[in-house]
ChimeraX commands (.cxc) that place a marker at each C-alpha (Angstrom):
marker #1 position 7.86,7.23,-5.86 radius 0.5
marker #1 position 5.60,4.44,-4.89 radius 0.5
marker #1 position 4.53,3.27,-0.87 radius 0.5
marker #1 position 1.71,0.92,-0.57 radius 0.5
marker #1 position 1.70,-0.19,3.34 radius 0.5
marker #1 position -1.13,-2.43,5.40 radius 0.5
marker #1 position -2.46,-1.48,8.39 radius 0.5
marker #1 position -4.62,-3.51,10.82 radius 0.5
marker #1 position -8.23,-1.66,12.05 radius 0.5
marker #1 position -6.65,-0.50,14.74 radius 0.5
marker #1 position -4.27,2.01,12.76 radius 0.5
marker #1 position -0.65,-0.49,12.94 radius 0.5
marker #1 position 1.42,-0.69,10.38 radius 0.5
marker #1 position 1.66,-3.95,9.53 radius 0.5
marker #1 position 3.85,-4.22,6.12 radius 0.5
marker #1 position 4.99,-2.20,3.55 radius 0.5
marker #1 position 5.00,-4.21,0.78 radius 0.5
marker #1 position 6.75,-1.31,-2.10 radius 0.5
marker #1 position 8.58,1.69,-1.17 radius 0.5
marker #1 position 10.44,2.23,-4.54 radius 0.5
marker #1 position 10.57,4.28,-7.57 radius 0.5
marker #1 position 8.67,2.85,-10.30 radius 0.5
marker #1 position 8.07,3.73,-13.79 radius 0.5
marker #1 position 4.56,3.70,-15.16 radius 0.5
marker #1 position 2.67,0.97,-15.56 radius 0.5
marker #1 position 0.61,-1.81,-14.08 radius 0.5
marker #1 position 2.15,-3.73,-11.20 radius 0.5
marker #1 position 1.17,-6.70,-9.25 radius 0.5
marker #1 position 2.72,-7.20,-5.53 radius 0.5
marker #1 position 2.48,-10.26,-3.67 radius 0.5
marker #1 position 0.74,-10.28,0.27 radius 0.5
marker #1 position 1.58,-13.24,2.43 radius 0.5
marker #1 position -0.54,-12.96,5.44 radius 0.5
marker #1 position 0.11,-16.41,6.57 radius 0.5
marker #1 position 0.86,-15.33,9.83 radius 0.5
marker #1 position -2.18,-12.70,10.05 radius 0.5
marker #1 position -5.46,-13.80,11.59 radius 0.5
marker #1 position -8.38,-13.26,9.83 radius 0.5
marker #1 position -10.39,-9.60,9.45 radius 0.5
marker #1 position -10.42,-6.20,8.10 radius 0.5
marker #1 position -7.25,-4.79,7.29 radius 0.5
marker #1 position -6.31,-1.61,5.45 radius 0.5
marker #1 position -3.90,-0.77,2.62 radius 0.5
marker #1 position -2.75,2.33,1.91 radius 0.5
marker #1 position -1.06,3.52,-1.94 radius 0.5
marker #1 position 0.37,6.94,-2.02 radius 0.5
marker #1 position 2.74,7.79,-5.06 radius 0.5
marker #1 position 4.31,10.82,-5.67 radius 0.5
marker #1 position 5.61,12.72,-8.99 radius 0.5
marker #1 position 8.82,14.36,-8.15 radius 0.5
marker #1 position 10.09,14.64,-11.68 radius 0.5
marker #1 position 7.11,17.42,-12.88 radius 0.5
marker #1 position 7.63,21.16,-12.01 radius 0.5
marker #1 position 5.23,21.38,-8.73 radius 0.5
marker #1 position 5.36,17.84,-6.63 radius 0.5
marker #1 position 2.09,16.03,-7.21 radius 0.5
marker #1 position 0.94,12.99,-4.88 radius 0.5
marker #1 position -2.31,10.64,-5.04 radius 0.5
marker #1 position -2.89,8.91,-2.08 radius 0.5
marker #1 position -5.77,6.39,-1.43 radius 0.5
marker #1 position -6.94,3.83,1.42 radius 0.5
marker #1 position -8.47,0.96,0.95 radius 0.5
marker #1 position -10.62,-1.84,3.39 radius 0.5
marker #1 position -9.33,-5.37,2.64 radius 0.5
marker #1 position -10.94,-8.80,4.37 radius 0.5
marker #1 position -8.53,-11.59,5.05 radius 0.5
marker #1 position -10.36,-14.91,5.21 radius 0.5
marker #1 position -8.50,-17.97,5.83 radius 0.5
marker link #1:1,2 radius 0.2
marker link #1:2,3 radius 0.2
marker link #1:3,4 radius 0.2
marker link #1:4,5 radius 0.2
marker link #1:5,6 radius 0.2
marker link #1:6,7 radius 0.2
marker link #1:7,8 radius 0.2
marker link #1:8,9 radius 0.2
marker link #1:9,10 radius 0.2
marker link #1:10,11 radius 0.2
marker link #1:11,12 radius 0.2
marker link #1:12,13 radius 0.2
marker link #1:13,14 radius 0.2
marker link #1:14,15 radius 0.2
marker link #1:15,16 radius 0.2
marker link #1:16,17 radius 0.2
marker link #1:17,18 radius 0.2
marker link #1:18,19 radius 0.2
marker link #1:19,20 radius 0.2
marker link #1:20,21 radius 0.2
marker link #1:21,22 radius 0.2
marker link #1:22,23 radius 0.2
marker link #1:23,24 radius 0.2
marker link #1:24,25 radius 0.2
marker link #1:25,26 radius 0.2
marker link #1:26,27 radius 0.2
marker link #1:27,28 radius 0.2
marker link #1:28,29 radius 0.2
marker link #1:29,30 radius 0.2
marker link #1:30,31 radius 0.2
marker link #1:31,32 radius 0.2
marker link #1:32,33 radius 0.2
marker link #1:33,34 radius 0.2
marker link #1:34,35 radius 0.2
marker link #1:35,36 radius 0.2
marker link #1:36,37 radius 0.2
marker link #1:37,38 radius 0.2
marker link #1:38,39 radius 0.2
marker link #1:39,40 radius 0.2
marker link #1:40,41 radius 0.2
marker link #1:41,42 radius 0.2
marker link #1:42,43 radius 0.2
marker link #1:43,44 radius 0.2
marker link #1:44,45 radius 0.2
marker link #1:45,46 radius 0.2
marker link #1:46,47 radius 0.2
marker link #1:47,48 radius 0.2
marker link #1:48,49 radius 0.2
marker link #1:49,50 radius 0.2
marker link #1:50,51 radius 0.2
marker link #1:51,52 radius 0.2
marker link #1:52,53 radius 0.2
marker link #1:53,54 radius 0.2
marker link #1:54,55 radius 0.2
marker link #1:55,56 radius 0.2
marker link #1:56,57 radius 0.2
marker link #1:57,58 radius 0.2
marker link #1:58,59 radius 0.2
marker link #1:59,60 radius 0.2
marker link #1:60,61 radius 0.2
marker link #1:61,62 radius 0.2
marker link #1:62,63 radius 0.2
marker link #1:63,64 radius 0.2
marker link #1:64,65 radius 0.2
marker link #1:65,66 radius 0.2
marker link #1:66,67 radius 0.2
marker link #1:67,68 radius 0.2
view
């Protein structure tokens, strides 16, 4: 299971752009942040491997700059 969410600096949840099951692979998603100002945003990507014996999850944040 696959959640990849943006958050502005000051910790709100902004978007979640995939909450889904997804097989493996390389994905791309699309961001429109037309109606974002510019700065330092967040993303965060957490999957989760319910399918093996003991549940497994990565999880990772990431700083992102929006210039316009």
């Amino acid at each position: 299971f696959v959640t990849i969410k943006v958050f502005s600096v000051l910790g709100k949840e902004i978007n979640t752009l995939v909450s889904e099951d997804k097989l493996p692979g390389n994905y791309e998603v699309e961001f429109n942040a037309s109606q974002l100002p510019s700065g330092v945003y967040f993303y965060h990507l957490e999957v989760t491997d319910l399918e093996s014996n003991s549940i497994s999850t990565f999880s990772e944040t990431k700083k992102m700059m929006l210039m316009k």
